[in-house]
Kinemage of the C-alpha trace (Angstrom):
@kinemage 1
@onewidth
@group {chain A} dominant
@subgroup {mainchain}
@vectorlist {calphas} color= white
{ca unk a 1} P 8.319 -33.520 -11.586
{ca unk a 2} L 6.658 -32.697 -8.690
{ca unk a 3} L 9.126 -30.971 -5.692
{ca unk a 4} L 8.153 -30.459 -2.049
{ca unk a 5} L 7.709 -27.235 -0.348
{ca unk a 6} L 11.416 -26.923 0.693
{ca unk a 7} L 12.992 -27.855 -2.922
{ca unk a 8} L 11.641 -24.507 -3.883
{ca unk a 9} L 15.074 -22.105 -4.841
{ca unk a 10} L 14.978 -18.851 -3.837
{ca unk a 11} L 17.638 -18.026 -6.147
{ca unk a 12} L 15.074 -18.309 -8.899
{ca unk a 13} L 12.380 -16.718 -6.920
{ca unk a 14} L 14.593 -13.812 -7.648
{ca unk a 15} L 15.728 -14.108 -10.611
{ca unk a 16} L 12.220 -14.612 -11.884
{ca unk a 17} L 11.011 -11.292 -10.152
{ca unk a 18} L 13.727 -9.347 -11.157
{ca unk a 19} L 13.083 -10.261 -14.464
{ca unk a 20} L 9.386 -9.768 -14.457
{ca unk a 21} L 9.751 -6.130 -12.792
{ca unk a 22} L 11.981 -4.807 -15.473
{ca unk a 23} L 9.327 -6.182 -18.102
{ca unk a 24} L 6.754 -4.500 -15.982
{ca unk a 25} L 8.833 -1.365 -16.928
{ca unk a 26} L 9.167 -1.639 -19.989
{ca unk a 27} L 5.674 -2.313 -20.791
{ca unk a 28} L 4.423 0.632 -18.247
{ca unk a 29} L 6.123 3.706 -19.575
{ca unk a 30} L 3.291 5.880 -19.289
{ca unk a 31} L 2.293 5.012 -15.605
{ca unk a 32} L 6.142 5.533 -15.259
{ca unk a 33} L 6.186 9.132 -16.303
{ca unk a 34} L 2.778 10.125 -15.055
{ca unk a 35} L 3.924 8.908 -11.520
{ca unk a 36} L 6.976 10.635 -12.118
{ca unk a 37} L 4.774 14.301 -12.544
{ca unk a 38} L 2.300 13.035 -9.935
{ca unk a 39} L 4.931 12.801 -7.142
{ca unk a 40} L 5.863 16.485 -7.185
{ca unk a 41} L 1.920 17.353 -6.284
{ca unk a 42} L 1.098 14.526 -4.104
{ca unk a 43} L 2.319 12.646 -1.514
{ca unk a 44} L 3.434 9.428 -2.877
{ca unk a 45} L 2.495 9.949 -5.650
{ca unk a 46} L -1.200 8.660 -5.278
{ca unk a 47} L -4.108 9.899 -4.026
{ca unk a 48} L -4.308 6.724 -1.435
{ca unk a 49} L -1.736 5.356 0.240
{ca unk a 50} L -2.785 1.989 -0.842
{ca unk a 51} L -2.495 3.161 -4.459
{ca unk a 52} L 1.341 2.729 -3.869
{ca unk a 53} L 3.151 0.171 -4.427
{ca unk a 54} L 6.756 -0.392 -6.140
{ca unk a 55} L 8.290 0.714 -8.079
{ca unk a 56} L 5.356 2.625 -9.100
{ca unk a 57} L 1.731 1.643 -9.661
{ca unk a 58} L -0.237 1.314 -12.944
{ca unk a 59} L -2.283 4.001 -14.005
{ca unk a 60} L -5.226 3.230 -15.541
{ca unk a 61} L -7.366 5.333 -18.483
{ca unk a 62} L -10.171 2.506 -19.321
{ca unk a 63} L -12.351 -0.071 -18.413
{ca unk a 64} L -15.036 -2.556 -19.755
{ca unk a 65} L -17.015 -5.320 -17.842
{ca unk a 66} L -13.705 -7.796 -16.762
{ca unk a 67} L -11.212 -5.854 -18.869
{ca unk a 68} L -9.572 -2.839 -17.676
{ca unk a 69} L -6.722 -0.630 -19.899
{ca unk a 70} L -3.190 0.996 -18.136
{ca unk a 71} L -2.142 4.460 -19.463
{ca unk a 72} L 0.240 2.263 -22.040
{ca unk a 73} L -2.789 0.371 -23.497
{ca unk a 74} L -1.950 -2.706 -21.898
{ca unk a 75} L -5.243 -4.795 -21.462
{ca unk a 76} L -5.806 -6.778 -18.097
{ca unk a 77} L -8.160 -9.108 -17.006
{ca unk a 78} L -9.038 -7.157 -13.364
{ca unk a 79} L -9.485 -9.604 -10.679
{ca unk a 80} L -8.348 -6.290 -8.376
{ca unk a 81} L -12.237 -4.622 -9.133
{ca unk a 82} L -11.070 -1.731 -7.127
{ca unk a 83} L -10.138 -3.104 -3.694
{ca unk a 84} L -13.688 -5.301 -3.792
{ca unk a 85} L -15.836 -1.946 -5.450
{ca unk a 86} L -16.647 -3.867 -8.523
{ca unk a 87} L -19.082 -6.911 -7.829
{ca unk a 88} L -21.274 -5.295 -10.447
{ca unk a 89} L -17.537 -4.992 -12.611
{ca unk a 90} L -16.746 -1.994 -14.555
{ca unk a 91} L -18.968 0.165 -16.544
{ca unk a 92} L -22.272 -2.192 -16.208
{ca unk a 93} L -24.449 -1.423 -19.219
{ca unk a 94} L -27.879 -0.577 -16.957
{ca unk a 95} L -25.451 1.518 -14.241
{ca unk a 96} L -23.582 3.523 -17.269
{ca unk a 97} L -27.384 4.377 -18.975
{ca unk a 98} L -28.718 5.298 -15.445
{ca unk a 99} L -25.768 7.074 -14.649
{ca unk a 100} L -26.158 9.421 -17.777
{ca unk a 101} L -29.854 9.772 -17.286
{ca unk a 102} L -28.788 10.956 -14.143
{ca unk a 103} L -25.940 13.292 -14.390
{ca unk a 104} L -28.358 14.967 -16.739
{ca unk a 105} L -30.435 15.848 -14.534
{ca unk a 106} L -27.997 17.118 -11.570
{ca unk a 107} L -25.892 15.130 -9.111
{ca unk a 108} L -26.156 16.966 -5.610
{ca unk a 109} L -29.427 18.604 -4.106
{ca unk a 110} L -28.748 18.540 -0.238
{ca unk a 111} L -32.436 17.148 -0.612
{ca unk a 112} L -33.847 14.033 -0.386
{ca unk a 113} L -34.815 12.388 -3.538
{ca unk a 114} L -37.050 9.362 -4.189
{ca unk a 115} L -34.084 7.371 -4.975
{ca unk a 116} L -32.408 7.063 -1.922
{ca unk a 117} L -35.942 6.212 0.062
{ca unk a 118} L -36.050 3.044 -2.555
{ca unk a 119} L -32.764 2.065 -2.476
{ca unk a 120} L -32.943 2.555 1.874
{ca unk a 121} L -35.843 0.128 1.611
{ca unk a 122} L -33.710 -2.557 -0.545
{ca unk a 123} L -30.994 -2.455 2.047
{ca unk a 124} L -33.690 -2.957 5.281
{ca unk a 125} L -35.259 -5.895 3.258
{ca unk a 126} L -31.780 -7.680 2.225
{ca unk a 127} L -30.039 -6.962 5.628
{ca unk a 128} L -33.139 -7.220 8.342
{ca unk a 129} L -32.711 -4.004 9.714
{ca unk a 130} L -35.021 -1.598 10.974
{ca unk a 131} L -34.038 2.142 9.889
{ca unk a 132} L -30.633 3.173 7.497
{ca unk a 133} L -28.550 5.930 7.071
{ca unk a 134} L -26.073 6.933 4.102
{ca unk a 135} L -22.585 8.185 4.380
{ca unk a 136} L -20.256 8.290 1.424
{ca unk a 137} L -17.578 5.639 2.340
{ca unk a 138} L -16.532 2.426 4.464
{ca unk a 139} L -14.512 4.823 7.031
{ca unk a 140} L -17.200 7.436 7.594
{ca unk a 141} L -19.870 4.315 8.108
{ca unk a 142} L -17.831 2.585 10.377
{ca unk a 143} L -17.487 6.219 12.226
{ca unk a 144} L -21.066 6.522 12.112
{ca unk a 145} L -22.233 3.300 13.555
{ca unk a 146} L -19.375 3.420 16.488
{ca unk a 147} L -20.768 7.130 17.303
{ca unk a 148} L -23.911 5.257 17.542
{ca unk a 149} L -23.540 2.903 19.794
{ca unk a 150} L -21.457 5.242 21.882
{ca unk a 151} L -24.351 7.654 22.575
{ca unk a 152} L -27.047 4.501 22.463
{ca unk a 153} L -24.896 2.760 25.543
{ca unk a 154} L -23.296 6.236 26.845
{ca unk a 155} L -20.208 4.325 26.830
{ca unk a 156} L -16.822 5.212 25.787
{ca unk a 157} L -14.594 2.072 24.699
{ca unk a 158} L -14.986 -0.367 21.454
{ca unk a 159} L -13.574 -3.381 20.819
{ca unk a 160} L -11.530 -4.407 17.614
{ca unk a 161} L -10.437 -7.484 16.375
{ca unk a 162} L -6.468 -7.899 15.485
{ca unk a 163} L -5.844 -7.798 12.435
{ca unk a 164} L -8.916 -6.101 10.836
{ca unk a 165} L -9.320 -2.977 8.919
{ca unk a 166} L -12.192 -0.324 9.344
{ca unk a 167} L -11.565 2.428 7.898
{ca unk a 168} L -9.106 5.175 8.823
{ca unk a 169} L -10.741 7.118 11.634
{ca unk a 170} L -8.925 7.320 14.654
{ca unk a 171} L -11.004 4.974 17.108
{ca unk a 172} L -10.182 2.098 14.899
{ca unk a 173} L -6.767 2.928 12.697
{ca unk a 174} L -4.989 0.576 15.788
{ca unk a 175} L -3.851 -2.359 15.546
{ca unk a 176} L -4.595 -3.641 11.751
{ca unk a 177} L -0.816 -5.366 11.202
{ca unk a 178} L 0.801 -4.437 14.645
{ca unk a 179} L 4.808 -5.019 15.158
{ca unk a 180} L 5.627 -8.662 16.482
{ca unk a 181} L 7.289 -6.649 19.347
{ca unk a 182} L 4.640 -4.200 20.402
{ca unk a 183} L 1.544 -6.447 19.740
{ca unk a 184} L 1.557 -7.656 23.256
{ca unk a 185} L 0.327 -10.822 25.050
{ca unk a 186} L -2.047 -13.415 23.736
{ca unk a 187} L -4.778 -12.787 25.838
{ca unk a 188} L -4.475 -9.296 25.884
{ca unk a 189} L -2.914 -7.404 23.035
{ca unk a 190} L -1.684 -4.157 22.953
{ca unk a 191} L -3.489 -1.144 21.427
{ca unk a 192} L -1.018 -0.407 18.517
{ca unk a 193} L -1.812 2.794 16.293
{ca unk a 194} L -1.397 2.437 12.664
{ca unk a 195} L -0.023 5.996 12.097
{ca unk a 196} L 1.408 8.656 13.875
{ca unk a 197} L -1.081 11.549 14.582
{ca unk a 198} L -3.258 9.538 16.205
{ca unk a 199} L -4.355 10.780 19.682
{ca unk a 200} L -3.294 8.862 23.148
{ca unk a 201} L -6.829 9.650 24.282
{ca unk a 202} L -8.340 7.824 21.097
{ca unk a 203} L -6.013 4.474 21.534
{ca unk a 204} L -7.169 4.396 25.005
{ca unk a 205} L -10.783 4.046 23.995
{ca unk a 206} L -10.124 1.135 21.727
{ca unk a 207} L -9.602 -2.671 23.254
{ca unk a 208} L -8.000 -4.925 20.888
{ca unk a 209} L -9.382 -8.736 20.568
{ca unk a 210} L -7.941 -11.432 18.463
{ca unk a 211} L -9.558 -12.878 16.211
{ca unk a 212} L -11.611 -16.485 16.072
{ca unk a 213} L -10.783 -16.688 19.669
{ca unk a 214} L -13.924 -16.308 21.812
{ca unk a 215} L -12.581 -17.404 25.023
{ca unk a 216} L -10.099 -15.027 24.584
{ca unk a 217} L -13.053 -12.099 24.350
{ca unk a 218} L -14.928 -13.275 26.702
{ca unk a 219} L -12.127 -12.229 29.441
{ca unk a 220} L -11.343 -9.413 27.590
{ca unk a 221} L -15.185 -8.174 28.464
{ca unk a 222} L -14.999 -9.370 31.803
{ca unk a 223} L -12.363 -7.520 32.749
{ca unk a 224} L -14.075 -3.673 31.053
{ca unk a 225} L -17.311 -5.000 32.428
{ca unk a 226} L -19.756 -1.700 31.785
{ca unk a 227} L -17.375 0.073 29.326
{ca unk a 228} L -18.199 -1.399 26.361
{ca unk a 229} L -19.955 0.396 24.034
{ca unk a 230} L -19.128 -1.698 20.780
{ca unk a 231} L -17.595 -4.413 19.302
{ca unk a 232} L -17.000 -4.287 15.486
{ca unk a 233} L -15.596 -6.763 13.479
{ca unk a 234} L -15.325 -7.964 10.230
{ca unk a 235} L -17.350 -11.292 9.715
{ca unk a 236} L -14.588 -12.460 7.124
{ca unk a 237} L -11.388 -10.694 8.122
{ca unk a 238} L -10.053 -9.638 4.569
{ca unk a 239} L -6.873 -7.541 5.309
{ca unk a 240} L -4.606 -10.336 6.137
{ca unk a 241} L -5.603 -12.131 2.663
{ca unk a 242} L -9.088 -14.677 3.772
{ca unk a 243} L -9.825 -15.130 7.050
{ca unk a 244} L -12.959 -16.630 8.142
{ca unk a 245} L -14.761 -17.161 11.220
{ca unk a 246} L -14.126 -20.714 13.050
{ca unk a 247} L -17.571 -22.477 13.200
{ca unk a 248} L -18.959 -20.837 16.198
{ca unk a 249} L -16.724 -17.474 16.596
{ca unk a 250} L -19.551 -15.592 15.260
{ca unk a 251} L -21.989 -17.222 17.363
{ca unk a 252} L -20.409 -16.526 20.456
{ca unk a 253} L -19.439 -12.845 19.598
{ca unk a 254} L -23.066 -12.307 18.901
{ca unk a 255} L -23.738 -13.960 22.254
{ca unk a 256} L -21.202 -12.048 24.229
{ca unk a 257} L -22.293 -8.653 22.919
{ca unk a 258} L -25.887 -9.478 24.247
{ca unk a 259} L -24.437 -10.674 27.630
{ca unk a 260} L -22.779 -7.015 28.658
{ca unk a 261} L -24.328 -4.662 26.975
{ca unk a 262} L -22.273 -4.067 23.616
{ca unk a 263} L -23.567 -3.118 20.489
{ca unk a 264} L -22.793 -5.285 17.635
{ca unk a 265} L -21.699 -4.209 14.922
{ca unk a 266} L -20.790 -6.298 11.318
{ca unk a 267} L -18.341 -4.140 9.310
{ca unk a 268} L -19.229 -5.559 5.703
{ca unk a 269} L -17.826 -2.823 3.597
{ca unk a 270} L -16.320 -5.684 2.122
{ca unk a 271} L -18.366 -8.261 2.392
{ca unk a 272} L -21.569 -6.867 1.836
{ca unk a 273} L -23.509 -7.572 -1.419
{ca unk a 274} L -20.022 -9.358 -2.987
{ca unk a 275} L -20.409 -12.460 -0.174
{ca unk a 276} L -24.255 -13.054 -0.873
{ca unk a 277} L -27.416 -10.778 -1.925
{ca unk a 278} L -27.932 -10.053 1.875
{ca unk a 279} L -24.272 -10.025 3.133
{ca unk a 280} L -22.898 -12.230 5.582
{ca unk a 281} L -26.074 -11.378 7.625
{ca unk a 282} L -27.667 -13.829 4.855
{ca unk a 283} L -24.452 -16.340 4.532
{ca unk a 284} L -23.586 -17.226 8.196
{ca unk a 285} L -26.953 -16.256 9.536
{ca unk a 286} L -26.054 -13.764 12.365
{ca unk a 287} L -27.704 -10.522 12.844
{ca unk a 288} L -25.647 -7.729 14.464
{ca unk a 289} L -27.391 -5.081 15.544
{ca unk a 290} L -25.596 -2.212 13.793
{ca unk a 291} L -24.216 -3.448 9.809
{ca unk a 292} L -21.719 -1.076 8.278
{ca unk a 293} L -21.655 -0.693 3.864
{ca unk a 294} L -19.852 0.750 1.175
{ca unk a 295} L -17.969 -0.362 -1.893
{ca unk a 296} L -20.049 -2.885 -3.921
{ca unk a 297} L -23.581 -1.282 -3.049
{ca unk a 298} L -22.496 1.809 -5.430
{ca unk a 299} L -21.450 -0.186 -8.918
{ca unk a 300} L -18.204 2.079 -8.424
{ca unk a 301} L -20.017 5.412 -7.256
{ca unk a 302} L -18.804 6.732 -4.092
{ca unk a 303} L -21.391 5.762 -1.235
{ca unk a 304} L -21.393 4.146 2.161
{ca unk a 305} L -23.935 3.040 4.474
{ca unk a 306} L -25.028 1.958 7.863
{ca unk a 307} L -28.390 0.738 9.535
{ca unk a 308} L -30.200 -1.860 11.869
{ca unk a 309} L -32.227 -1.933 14.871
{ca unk a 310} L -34.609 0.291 15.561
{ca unk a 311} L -33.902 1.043 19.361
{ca unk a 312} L -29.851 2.182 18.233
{ca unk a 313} L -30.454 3.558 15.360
{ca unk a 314} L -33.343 5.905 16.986
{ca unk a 315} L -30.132 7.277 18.802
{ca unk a 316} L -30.248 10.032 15.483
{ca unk a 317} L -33.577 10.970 16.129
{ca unk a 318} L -33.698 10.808 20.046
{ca unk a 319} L -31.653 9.460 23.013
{ca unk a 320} L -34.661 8.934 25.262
{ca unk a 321} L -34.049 7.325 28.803
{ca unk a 322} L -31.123 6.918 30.849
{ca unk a 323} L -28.525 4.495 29.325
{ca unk a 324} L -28.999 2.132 31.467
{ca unk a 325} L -32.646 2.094 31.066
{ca unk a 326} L -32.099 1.609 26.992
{ca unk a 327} L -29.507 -1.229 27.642
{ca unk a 328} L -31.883 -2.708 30.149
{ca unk a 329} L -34.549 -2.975 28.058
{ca unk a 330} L -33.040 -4.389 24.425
{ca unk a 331} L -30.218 -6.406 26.725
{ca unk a 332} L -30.855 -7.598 29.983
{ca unk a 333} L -27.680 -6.060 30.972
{ca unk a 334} L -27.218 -2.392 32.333
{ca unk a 335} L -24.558 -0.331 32.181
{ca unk a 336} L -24.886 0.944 36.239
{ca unk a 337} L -24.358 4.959 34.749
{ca unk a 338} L -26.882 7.592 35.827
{ca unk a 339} L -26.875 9.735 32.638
{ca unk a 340} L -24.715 9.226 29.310
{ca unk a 341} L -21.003 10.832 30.055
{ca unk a 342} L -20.583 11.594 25.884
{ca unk a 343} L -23.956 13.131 25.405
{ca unk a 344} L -23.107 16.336 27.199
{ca unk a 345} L -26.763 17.242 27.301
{ca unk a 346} L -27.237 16.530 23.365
{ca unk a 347} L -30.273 14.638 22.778
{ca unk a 348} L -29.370 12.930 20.105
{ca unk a 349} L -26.357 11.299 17.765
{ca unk a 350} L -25.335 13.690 15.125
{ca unk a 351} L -25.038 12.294 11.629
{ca unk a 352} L -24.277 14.602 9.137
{ca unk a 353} L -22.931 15.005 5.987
{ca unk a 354} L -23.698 17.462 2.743
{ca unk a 355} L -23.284 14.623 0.078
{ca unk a 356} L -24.989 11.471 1.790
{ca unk a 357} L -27.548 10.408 -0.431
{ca unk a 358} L -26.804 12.915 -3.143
{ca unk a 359} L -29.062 11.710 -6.246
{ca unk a 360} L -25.820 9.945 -7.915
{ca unk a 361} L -24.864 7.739 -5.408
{ca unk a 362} L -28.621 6.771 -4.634
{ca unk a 363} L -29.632 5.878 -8.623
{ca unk a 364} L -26.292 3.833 -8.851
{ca unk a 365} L -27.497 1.962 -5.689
{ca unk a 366} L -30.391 1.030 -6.586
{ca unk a 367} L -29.615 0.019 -10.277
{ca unk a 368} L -26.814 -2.094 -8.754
{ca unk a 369} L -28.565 -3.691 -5.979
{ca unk a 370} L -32.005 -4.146 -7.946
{ca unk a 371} L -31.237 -4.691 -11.074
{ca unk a 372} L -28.058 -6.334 -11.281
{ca unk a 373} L -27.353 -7.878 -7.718
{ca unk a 374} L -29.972 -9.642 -7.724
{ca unk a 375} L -30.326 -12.803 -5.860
{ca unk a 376} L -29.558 -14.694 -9.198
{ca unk a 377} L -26.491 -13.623 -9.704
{ca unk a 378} L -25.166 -15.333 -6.611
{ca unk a 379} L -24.727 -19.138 -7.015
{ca unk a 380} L -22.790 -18.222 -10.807
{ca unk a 381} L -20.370 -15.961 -8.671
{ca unk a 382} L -19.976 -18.500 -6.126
{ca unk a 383} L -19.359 -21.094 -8.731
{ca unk a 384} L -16.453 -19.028 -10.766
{ca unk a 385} L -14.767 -18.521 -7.329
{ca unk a 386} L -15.338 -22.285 -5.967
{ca unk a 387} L -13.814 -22.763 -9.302
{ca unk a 388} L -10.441 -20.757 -9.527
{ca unk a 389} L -9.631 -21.407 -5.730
{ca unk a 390} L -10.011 -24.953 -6.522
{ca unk a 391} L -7.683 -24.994 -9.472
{ca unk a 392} L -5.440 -22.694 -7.627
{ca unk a 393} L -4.798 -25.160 -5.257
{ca unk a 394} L -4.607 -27.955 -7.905
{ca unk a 395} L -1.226 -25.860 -9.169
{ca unk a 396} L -0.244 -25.100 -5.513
{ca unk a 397} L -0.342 -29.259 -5.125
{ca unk a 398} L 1.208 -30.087 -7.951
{ca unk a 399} L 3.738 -28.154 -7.664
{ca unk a 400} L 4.606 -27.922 -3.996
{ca unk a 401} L 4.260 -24.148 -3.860
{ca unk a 402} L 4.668 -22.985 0.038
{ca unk a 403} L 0.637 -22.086 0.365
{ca unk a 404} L -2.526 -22.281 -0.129
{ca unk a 405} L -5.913 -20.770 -2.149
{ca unk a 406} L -9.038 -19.675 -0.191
{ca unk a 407} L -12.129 -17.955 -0.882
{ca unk a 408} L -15.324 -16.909 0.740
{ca unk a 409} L -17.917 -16.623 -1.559
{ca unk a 410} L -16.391 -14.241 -4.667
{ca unk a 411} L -13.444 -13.355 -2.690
{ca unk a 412} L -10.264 -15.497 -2.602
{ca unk a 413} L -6.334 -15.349 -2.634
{ca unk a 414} L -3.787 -17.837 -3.011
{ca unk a 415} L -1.872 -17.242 0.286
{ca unk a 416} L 1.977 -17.585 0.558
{ca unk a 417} L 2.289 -19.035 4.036
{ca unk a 418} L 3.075 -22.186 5.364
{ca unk a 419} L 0.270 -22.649 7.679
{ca unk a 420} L -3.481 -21.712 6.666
{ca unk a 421} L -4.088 -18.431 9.200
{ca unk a 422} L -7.216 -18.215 11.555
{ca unk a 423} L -5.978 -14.775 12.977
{ca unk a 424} L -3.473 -12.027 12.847
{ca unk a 425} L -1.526 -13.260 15.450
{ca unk a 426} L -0.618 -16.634 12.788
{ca unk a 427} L 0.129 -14.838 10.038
{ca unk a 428} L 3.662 -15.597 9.986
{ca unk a 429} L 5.967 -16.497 7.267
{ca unk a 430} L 4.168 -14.608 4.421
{ca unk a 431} L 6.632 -15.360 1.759
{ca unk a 432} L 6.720 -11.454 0.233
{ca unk a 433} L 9.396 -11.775 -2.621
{ca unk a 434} L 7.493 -15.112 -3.973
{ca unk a 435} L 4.450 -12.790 -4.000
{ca unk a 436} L 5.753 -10.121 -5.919
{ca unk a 437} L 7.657 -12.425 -8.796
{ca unk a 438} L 3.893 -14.039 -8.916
{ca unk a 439} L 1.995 -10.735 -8.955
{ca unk a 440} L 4.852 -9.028 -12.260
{ca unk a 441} L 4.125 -11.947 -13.766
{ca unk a 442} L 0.741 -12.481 -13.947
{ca unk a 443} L -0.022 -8.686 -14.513
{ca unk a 444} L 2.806 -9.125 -17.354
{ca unk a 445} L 0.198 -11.339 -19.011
{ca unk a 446} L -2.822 -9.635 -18.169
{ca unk a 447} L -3.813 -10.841 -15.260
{ca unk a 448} L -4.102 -7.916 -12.512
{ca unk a 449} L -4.485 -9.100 -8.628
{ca unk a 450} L -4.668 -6.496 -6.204
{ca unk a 451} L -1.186 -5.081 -5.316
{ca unk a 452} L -1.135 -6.755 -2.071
{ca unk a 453} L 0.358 -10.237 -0.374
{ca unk a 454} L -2.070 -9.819 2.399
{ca unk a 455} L -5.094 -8.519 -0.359
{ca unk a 456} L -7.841 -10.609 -2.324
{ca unk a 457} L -9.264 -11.067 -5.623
{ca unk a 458} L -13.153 -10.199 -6.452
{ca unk a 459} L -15.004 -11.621 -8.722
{ca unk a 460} L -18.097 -9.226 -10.469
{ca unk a 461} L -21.129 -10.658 -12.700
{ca unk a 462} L -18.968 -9.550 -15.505
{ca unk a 463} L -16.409 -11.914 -14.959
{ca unk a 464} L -16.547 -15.418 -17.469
{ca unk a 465} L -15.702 -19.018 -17.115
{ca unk a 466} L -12.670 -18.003 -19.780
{ca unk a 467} L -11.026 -15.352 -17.574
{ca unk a 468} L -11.193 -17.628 -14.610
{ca unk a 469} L -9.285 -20.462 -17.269
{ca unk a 470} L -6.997 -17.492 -18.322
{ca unk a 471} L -5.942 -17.054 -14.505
{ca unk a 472} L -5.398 -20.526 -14.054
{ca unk a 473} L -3.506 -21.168 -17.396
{ca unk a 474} L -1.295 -18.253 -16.683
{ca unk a 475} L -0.386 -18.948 -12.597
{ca unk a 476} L 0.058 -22.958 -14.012
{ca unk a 477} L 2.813 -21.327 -16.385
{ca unk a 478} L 4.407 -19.407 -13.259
{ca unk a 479} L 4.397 -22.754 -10.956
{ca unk a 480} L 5.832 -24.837 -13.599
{ca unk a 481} L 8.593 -22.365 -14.169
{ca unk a 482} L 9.205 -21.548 -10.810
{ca unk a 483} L 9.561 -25.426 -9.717
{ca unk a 484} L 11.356 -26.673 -13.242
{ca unk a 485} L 14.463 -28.482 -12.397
């Protein structure tokens, strides 16, 4: 029989959770008693604070292409990959022999090596930019690139979309899931921070935008006219499950930031080489003029990276020229300021860092973004997800489940909200205890989604047709319970 969206009872919602957690106990001893012994040397418990989750996560001790093993032995199918790491999935057979060539012959120089010259070149040719740089995560490449445009423009304030996640420096940990009651109004939303030891002086430097509203930004700039230095955004906002751009948002962001002044800047730590071989520079054709990296452009080794055009990125080497005078000549728009006020007499952006482009991170780069990114691999990714967001939402019909499935590209969720969300600010109703029951029981049968209602799945090259049937056949078995009269 198929029910509508209110027949759903939540009296079986949690009886079917309750169930499935105390299964996902039983099966998890191990990850039990090591979180137990981690907890009395680190906050937690975890060495991330999105590592924790209740009542305590899984530990893991293997992993092999799709498959990955808990500390019990328990075998999952990973649609997690790592938070979005894993596009290349686990333990790829070309990154694991170039790996061991590698380690062989020493893993940090604080010199150059070839390696990371090659792999800067496949990164200019795939994302259109002009000079890169290496850091050794999403957050320190996001810092990077907003340091960057601060000394390019010599201004002070960014602006950040609602909603969106970059990292956990202090200029942009504001704002990423905000209160209802201290978000603000519409049109111009409050600067919320994200944790406590954050600075007043850094929130002050931060606007906050919402998302997929352009008209909306367009006032906001108006009314800090000259004080812009940046505005970074994710093209697909991915911390409030999938979000993407309205046709046009992107368009007129890109637009905007030429108008007054602003650097652009695309954080696609997530998006990257998972949404398409040259990121969502390639998929929605919009070039930004500062692109942020990480994650999926290591195969799972540490590394991070930032780059694009040559007049902001020169900021490194030289800061030559009033501000004005730079914005004037790559804008049309100056910023009215004499001299920089950040530079303090510096004559150039620092960007420093003992391990960026230490020899490990640069082989796994370039094995992963030459060898098996490759522009093949794309339509076959984009396929499997088309696929299991389309028979996601086949179950989600069927059964009158309150939500929907969505993917860009490899990424996708199945989204417990009544309304499909276009920004932050409609996120509402996010049905959390029909999330978790879901989440126990799929991981219960060896399915492993990201711990997360607001998260996404990834898909790598090592995924198959028959784990993308085993998800389905499995979440079918959860609806049909869920909704059996």
């Amino acid at each position: 029989m198929t029910v509508t969206r209110q027949d759903i009872d939540r009296a079986r919602i949690t009886e079917i959770g309750a169930r499935e957690e105390t299964a996902y106990r039983d099966r998890t001893r191990q990850s039990e008693a090591l979180f137990d012994r981690a907890r009395q040397s680190l906050p937690l418990g975890v060495a991330s604070s999105f590592q924790a989750y209740d009542p305590y996560p899984l530990f893991m001790g293997d992993a092999r292409g799709s498959r990955i093993w808990d500390a019990d032995g328990n075998e999952y199918i990973d649609f997690d990959m790592a938070f979005g790491v894993l596009a290349a999935g686990h333990s790829h057979p070309l990154l694991a022999e170039a790996l061991q060539r590698r380690v062989a012959n020493g893993t940090c120089y604080t010199f150059p090596v070839e390696d990371g010259v090659a792999l800067a070149e496949e990164i200019r040719e795939r994302f259109g930019a002009d000079l890169v740089r290496f850091s050794n995560s999403g957050t320190e490449s996001t810092m990077d690139a907003v340091r960057v445009a601060r000394g390019y423009t010599g201004r002070e304030k960014i602006i950040k979309f609602e909603g969106g996640y970059h990292g956990h420096h202090d200029d942009v940990l504001v704002s990423i899931q905000p209160p209802r009651d201290a978000m603000g109004p519409d049109d111009s939303p409050a600067t919320v921070p994200a944790s406590a030891g954050i600075p007043r002086s850094r929130i002050a430097e931060t606007v906050i935008a919402p998302f997929n509203q352009p008209h909306v930004l367009e006032a906001i700039l108006q009314a800090h006219s000259g004080e812009i230095a940046a505005i970074i955004v994710e093209p697909v906002q991915f911390n409030i499950g999938v979000v993407p751009p309205e046709p046009g948002f992107l368009e007129r962001v890109r637009e905007l930031a030429t108008e007054h002044g602003a650097v652009l800047i695309f954080d696609e730590v997530k998006t990257g080489v998972v949404l398409a071989w040259g990121g969502a520079y390639e998929h929605f054709g919009i070039k930004p003029d500062l692109f942020c990296l990480a994650k999926s452009i290591g195969g799972g080794i540490p590394i991070g990276a930032f780059g694009g055009r040559r007049e902001v990125m020169a900021s490194i080497e030289t800061l030559e020229g009033t501000p004005s005078q730079r914005v004037d000549a790559t804008r049309g728009v100056g910023t009215g300021m004499e001299k920089s006020t950040l530079s303090g007499g510096a004559t150039r952006v620092a960007h420093l860092g003992t391990f960026n482009g230490n020899p490990l991170s640069m082989t796994a780069g370039l094995v992963t973004l030459r060898q098996i990114l490759t522009k093949d691999a794309y339509p076959r990714l984009h396929a499997m997800a088309d696929r299991l967001t389309a028979g996601c939402q086949a179950i989600i019909d069927e059964h009158g489940l309150p939500g929907y499935a969505i993917n860009v590209g490899p990424k996708g969720c199945v989204m417990f909200t009544p309304e499909r969300v276009t920004n932050y600010r409609n996120l509402v109703g996010l049905d959390s205890e029909l999330w978790a029951a879901s989440f126990f029981y799929l991981a219960n049968r060896g399915i492993l989604l990201p711990p997360g209602p607001d998260d996404q799945w990834t898909l790598s090259v090592q995924h198959t047709d028959a784990d993308i049937d085993r998800y389905l056949e499995v979440f079918g078995d959860f609806a049909r319970e869920l909704t059996a009269s």
